[in-house]
PyMOL Python script that loads the backbone (N, CA, C, O; Angstrom):
from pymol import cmd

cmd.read_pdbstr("""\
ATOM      1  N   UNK A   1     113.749 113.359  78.326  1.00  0.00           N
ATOM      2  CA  UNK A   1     113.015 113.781  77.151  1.00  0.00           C
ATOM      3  C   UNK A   1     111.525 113.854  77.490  1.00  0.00           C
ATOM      4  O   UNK A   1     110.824 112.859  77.673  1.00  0.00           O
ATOM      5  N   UNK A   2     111.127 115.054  77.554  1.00  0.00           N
ATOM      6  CA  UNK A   2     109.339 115.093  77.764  1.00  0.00           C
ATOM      7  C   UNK A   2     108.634 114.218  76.773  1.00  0.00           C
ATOM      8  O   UNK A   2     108.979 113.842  75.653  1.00  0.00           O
ATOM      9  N   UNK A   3     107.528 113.986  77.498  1.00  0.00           N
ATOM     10  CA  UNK A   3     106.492 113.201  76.375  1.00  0.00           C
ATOM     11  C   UNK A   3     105.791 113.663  75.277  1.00  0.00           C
ATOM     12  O   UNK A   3     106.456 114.663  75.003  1.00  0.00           O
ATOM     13  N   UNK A   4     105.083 113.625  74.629  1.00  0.00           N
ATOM     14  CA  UNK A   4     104.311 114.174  73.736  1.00  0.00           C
ATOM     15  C   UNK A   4     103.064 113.947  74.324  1.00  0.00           C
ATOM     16  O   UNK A   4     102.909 113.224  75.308  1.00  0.00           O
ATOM     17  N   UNK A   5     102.004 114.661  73.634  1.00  0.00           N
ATOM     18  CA  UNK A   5     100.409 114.525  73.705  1.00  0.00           C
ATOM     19  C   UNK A   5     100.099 113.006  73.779  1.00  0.00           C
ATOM     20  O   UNK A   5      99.639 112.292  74.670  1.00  0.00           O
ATOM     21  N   UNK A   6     100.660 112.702  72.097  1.00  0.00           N
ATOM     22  CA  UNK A   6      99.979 111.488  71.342  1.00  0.00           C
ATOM     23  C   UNK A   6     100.882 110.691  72.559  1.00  0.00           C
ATOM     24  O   UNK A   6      99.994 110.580  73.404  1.00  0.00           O
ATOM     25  N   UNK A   7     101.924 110.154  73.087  1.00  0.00           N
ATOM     26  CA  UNK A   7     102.506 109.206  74.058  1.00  0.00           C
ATOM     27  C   UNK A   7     101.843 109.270  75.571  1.00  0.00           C
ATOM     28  O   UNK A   7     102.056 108.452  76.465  1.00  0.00           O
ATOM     29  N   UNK A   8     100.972 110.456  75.650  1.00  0.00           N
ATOM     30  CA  UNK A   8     100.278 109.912  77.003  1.00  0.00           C
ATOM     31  C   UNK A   8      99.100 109.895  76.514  1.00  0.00           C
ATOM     32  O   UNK A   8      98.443 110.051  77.543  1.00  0.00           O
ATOM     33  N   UNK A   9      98.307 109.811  75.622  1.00  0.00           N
ATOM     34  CA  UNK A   9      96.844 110.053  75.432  1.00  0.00           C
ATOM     35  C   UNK A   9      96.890 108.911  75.378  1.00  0.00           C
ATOM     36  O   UNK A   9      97.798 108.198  74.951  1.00  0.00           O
ATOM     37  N   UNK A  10      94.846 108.345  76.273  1.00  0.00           N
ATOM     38  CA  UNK A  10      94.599 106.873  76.587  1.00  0.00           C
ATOM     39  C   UNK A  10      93.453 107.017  75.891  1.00  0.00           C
ATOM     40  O   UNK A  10      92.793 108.056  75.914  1.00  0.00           O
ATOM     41  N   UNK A  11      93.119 105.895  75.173  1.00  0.00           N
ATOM     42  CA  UNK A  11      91.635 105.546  74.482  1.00  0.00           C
ATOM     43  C   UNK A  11      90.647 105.479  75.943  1.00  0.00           C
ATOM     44  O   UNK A  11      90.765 104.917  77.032  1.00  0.00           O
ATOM     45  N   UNK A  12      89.829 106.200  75.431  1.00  0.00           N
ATOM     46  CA  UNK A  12      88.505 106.481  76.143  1.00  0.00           C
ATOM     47  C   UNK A  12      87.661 105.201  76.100  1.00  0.00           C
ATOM     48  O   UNK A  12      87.380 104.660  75.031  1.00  0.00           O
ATOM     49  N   UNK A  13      87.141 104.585  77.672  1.00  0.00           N
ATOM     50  CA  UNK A  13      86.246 103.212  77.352  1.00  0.00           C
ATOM     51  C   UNK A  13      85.297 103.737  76.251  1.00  0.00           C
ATOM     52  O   UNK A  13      85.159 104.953  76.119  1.00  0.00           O
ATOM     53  N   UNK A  14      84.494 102.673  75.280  1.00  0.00           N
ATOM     54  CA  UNK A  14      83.286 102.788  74.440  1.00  0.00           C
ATOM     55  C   UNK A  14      82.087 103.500  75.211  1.00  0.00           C
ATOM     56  O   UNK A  14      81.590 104.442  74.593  1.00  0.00           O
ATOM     57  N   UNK A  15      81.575 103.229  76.375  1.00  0.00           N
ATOM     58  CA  UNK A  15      80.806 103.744  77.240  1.00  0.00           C
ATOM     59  C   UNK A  15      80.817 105.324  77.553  1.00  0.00           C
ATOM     60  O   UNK A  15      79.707 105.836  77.699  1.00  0.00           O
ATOM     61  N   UNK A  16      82.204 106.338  77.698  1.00  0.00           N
ATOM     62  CA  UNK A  16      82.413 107.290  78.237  1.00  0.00           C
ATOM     63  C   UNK A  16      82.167 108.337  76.824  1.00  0.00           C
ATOM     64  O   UNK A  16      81.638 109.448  76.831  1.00  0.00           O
ATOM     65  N   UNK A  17      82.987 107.254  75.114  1.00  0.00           N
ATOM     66  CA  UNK A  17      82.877 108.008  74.155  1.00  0.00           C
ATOM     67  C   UNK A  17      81.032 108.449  73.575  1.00  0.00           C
ATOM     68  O   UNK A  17      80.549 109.341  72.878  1.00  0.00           O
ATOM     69  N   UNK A  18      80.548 107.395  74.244  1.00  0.00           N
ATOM     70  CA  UNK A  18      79.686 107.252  73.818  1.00  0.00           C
ATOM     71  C   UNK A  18      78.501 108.510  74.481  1.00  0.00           C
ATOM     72  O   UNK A  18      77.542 109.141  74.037  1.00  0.00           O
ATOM     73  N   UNK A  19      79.229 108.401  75.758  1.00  0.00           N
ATOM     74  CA  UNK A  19      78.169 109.721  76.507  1.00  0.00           C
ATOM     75  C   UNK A  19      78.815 110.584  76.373  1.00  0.00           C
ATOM     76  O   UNK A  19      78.385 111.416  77.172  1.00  0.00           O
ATOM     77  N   UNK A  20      80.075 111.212  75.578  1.00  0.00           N
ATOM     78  CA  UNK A  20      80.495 112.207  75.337  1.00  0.00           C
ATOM     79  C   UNK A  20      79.615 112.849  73.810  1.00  0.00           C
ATOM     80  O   UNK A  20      79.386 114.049  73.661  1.00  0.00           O
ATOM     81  N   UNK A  21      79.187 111.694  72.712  1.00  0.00           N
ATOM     82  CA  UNK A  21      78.630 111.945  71.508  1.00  0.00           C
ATOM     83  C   UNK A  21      77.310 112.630  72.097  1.00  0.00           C
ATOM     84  O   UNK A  21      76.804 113.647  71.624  1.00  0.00           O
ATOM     85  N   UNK A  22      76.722 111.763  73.443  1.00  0.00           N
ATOM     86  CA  UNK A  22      74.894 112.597  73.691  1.00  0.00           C
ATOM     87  C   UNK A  22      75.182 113.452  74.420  1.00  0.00           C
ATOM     88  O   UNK A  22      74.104 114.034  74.539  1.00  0.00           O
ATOM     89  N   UNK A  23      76.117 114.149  75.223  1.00  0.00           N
ATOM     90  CA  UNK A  23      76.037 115.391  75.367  1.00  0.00           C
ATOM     91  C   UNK A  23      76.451 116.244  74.253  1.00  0.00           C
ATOM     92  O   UNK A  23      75.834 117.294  74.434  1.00  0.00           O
ATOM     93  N   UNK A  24      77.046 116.339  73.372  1.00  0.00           N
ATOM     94  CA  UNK A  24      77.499 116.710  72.301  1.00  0.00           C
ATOM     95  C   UNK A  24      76.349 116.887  71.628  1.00  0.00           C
ATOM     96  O   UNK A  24      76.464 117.813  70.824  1.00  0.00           O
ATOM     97  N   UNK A  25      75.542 116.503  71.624  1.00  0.00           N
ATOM     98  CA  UNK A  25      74.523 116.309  70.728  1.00  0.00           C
ATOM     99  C   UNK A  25      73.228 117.485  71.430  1.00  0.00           C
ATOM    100  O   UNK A  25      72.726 118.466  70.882  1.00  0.00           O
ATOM    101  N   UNK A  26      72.950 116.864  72.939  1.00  0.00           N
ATOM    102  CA  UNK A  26      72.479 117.685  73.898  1.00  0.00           C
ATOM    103  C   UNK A  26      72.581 119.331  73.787  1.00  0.00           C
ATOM    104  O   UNK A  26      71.661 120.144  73.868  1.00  0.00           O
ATOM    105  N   UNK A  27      74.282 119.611  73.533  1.00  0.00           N
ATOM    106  CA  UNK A  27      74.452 120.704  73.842  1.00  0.00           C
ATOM    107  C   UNK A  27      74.318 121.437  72.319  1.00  0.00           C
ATOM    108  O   UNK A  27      74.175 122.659  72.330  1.00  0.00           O
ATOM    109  N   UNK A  28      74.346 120.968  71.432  1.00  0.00           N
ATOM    110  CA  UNK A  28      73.723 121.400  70.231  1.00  0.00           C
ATOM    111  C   UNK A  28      72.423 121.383  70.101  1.00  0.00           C
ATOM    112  O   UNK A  28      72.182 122.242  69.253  1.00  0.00           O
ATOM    113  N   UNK A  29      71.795 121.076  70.324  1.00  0.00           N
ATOM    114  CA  UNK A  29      70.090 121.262  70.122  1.00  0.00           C
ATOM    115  C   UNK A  29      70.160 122.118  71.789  1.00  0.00           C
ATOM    116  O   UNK A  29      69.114 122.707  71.516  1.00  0.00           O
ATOM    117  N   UNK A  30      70.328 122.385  72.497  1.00  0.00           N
ATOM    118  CA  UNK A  30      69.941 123.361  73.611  1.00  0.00           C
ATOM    119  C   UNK A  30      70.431 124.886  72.852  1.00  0.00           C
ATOM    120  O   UNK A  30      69.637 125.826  72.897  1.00  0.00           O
ATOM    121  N   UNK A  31      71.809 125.060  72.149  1.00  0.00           N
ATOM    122  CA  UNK A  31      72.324 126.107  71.751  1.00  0.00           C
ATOM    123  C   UNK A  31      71.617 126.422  70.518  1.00  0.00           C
ATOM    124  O   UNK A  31      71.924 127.493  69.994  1.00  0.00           O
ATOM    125  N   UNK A  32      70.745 125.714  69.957  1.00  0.00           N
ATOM    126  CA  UNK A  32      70.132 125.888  68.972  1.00  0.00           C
ATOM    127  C   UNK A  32      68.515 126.470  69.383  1.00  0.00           C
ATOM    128  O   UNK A  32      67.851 127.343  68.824  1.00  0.00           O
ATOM    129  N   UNK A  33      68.250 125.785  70.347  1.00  0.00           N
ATOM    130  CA  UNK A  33      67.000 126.260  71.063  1.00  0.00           C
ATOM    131  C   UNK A  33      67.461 127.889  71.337  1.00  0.00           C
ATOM    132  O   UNK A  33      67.094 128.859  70.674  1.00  0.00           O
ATOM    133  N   UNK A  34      68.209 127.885  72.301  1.00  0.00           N
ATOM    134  CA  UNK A  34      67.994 128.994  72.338  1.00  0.00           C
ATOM    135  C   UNK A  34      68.686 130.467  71.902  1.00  0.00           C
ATOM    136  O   UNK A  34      68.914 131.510  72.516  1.00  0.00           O
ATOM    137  N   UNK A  35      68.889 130.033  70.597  1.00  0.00           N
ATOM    138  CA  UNK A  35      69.310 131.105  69.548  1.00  0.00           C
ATOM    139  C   UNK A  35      68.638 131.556  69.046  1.00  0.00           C
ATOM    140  O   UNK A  35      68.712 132.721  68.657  1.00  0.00           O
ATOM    141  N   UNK A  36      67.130 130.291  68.753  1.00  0.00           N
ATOM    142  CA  UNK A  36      65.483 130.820  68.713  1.00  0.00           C
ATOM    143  C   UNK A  36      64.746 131.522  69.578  1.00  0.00           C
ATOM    144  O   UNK A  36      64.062 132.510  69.308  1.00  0.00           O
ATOM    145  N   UNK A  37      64.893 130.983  70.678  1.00  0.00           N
ATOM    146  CA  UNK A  37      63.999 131.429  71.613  1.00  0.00           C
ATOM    147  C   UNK A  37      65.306 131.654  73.276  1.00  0.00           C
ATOM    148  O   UNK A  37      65.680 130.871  74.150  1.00  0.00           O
ATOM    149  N   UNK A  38      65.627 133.286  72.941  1.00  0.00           N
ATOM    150  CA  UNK A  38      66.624 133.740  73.903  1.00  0.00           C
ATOM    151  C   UNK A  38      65.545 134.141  74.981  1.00  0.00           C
ATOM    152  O   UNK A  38      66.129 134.763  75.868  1.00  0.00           O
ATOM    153  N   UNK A  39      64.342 134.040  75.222  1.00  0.00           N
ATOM    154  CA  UNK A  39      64.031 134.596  75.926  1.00  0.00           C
ATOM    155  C   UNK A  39      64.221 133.348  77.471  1.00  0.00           C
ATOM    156  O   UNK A  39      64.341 133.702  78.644  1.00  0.00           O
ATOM    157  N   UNK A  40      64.186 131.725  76.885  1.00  0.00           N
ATOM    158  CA  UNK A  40      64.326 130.701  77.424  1.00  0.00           C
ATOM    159  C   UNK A  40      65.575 130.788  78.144  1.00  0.00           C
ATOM    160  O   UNK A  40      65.572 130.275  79.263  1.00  0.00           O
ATOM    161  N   UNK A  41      66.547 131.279  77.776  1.00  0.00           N
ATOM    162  CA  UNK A  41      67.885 131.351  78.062  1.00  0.00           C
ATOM    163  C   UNK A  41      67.796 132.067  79.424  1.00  0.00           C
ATOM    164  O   UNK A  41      68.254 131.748  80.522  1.00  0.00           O
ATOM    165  N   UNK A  42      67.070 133.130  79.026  1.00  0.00           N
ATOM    166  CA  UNK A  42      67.216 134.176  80.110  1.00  0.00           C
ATOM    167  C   UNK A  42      66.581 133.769  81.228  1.00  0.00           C
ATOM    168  O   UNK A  42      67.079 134.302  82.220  1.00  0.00           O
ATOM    169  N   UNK A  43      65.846 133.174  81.430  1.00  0.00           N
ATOM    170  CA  UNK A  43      64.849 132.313  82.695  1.00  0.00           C
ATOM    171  C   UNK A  43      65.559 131.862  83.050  1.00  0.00           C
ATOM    172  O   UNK A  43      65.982 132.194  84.157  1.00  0.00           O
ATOM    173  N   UNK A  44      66.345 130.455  82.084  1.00  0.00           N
ATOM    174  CA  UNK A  44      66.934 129.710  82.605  1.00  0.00           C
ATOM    175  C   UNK A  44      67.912 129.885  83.533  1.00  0.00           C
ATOM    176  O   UNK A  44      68.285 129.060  84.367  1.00  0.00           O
ATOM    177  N   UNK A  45      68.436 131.328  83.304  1.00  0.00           N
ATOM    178  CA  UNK A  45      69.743 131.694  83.769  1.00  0.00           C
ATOM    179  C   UNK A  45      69.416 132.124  85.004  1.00  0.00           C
ATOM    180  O   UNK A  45      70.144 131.904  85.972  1.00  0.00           O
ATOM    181  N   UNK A  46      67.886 133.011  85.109  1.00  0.00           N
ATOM    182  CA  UNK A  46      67.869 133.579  86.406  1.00  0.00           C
ATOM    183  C   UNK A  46      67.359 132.499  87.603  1.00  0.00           C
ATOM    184  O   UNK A  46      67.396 132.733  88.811  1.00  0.00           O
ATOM    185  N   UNK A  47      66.786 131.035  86.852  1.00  0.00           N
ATOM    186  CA  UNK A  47      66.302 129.820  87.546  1.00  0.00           C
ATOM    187  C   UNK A  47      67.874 129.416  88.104  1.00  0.00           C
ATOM    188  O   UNK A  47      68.133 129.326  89.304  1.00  0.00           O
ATOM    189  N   UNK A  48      68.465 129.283  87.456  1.00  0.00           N
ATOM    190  CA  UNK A  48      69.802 128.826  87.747  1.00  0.00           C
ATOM    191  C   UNK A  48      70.615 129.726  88.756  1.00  0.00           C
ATOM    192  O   UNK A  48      71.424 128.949  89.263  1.00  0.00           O
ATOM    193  N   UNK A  49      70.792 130.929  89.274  1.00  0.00           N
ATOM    194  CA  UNK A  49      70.772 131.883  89.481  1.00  0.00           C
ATOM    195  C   UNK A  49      70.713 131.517  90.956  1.00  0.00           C
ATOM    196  O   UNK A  49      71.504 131.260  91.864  1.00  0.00           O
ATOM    197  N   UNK A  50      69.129 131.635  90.722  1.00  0.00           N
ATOM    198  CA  UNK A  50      68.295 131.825  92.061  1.00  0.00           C
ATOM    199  C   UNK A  50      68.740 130.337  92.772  1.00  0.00           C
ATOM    200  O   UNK A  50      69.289 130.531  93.857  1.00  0.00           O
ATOM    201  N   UNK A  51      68.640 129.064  92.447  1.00  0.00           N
ATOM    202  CA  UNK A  51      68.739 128.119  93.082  1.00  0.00           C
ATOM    203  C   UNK A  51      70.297 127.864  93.696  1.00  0.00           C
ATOM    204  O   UNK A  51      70.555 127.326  94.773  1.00  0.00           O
ATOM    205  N   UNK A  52      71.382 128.465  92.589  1.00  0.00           N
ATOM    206  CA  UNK A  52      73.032 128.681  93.388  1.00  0.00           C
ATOM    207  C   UNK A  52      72.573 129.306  94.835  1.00  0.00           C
ATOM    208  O   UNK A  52      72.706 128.785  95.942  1.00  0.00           O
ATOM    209  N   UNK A  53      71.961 130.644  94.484  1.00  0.00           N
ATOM    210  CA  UNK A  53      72.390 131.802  95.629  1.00  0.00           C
ATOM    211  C   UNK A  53      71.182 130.639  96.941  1.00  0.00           C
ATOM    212  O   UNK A  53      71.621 130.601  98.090  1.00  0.00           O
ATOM    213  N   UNK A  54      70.408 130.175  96.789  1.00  0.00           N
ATOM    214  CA  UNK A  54      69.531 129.743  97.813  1.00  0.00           C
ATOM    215  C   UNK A  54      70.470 128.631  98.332  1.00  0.00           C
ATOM    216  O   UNK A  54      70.729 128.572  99.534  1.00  0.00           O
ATOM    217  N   UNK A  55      71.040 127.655  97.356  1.00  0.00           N
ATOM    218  CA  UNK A  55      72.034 126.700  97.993  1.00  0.00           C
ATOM    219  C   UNK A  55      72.721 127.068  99.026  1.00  0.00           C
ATOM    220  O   UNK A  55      72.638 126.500 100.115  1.00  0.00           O
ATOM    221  N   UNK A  56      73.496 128.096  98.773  1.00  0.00           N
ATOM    222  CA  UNK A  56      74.838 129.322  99.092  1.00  0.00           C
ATOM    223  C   UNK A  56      74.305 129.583 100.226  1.00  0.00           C
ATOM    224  O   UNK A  56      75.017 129.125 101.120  1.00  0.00           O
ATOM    225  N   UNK A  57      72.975 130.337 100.799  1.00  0.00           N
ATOM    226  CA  UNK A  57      72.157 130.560 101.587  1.00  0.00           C
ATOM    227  C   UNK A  57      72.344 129.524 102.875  1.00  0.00           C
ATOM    228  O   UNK A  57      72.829 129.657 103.999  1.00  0.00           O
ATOM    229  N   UNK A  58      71.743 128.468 102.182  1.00  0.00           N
ATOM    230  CA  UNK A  58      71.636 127.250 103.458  1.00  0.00           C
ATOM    231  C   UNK A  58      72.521 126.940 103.645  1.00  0.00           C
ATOM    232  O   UNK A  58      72.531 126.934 104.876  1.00  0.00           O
ATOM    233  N   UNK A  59      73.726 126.520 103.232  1.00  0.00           N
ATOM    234  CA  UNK A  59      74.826 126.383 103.045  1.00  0.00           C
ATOM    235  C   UNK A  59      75.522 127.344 104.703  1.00  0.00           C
ATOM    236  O   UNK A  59      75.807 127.154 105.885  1.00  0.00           O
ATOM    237  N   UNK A  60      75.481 128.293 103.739  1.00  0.00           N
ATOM    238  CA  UNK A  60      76.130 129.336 104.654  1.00  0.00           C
ATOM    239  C   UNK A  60      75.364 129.549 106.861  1.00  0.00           C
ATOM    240  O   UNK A  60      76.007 129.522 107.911  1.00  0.00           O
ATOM    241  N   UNK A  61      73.592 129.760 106.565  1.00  0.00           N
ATOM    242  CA  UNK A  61      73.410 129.849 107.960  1.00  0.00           C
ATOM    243  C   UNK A  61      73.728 128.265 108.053  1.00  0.00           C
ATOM    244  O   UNK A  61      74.749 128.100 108.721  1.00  0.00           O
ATOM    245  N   UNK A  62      73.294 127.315 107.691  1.00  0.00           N
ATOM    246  CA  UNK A  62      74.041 125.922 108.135  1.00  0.00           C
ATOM    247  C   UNK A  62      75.303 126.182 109.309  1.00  0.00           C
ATOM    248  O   UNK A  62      75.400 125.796 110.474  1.00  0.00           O
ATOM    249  N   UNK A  63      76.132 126.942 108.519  1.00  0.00           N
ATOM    250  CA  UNK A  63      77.441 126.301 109.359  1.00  0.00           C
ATOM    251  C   UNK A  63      77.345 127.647 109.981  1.00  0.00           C
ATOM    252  O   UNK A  63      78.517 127.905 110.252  1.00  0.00           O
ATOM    253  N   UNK A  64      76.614 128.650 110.363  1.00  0.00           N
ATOM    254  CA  UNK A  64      76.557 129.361 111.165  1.00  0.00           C
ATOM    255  C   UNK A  64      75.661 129.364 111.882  1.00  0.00           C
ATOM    256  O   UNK A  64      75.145 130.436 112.198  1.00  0.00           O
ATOM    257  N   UNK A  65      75.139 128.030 112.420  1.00  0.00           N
ATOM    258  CA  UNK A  65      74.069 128.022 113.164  1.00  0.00           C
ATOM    259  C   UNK A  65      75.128 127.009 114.093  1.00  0.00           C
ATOM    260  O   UNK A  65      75.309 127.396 115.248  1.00  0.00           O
ATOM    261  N   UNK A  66      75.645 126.087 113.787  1.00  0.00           N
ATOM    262  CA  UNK A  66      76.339 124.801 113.521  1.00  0.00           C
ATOM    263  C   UNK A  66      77.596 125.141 114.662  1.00  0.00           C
ATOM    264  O   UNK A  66      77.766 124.427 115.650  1.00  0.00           O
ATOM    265  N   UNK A  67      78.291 126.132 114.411  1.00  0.00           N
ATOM    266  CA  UNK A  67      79.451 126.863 115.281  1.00  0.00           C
ATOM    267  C   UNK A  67      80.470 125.668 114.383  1.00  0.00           C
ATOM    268  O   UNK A  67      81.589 125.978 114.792  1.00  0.00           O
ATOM    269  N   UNK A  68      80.569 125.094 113.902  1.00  0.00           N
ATOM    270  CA  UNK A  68      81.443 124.160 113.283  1.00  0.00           C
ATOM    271  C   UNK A  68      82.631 124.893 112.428  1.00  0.00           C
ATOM    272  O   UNK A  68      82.344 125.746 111.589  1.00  0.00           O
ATOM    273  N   UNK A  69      83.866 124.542 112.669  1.00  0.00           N
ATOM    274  CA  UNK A  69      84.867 124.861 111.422  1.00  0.00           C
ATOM    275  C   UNK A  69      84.194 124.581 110.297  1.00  0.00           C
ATOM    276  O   UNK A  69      83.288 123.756 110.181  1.00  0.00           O
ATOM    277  N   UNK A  70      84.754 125.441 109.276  1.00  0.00           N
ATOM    278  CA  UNK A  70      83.997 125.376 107.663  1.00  0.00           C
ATOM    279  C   UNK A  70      85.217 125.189 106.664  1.00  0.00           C
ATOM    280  O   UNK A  70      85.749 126.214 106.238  1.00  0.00           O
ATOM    281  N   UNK A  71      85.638 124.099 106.310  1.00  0.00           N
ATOM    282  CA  UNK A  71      86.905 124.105 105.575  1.00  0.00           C
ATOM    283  C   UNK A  71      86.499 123.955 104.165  1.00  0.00           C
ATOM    284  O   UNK A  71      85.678 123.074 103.908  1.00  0.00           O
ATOM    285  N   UNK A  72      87.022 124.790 103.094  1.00  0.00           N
ATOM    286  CA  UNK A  72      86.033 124.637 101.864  1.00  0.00           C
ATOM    287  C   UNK A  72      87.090 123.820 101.065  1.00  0.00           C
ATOM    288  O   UNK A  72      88.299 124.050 101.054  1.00  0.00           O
ATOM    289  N   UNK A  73      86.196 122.457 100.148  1.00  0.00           N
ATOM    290  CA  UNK A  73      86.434 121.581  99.249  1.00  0.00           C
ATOM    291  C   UNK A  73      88.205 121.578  98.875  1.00  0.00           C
ATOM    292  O   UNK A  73      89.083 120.720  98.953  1.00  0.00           O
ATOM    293  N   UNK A  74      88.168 122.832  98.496  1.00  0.00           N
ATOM    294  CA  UNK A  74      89.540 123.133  97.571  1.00  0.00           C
ATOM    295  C   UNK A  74      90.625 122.879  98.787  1.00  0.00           C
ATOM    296  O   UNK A  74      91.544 122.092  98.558  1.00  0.00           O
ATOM    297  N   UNK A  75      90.572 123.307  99.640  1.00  0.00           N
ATOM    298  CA  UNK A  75      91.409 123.355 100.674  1.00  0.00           C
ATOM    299  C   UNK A  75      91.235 122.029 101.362  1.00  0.00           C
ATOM    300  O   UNK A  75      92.145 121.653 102.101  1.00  0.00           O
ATOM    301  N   UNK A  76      90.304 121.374 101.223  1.00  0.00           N
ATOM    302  CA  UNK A  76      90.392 119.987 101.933  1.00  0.00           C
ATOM    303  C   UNK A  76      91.253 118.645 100.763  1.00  0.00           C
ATOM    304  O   UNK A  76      91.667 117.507 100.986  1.00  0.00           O
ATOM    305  N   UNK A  77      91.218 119.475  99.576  1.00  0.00           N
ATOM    306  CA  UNK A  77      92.004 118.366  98.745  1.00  0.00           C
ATOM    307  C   UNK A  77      93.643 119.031  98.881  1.00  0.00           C
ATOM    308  O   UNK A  77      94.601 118.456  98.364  1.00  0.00           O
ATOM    309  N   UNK A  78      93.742 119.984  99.455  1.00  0.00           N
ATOM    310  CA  UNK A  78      95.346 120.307  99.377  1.00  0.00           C
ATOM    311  C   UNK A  78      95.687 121.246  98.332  1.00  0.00           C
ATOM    312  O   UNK A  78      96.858 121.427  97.995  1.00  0.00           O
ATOM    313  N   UNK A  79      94.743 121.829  97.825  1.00  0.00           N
ATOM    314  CA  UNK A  79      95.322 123.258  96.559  1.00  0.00           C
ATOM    315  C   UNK A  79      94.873 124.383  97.435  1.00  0.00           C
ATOM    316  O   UNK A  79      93.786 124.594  97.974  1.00  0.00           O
ATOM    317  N   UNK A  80      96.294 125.224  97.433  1.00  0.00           N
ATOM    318  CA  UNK A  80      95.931 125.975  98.070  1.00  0.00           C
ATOM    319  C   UNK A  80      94.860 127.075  97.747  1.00  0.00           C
ATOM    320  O   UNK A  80      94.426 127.021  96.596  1.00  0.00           O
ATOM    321  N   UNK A  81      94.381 128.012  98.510  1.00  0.00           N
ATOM    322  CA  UNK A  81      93.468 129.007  97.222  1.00  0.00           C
ATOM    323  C   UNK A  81      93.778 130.121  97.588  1.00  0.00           C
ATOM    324  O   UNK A  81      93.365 131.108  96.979  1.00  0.00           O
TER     325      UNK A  81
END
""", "prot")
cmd.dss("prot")
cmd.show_as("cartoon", "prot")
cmd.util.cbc("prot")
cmd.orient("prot")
């Protein structure tokens, strides 16, 4: 007989619920910010943007400077991709 939701769901420590309420909270006043002011959004996005692709960058000549096998995350935990 399969389980139900409610028969495997575990109470969350006080600590974890508790930083789940301030991001919750976080992410409402950011979505509120910038419903006012979209122009913030849009920076943000291309700040965000720019610092992935530069990661990605070093990242990448890294292990091509390196001559090293490059086995990525997903594949080192065993899912295939």
């Amino acid at each position: 007989m399969a389980e139900t939701i409610e028969e495997r769901a575990v109470r969350l420590p006080k600590w974890m619920r508790a930083l789940s309420i301030i991001v919750g909270i976080i992410s409402i006043i950011a979505a509120i910010i910038v419903l006012i002011y979209p122009a913030i959004a849009v920076a943000t996005l291309i700040m965000l943007l720019a610092i992935g692709l530069l990661l990605i960058g070093i990242e990448r000549l890294a292990i091509g400077l390196s001559g090293r096998t490059y086995i990525p995350v997903v594949q080192r935990k065993g899912v295939p991709t």
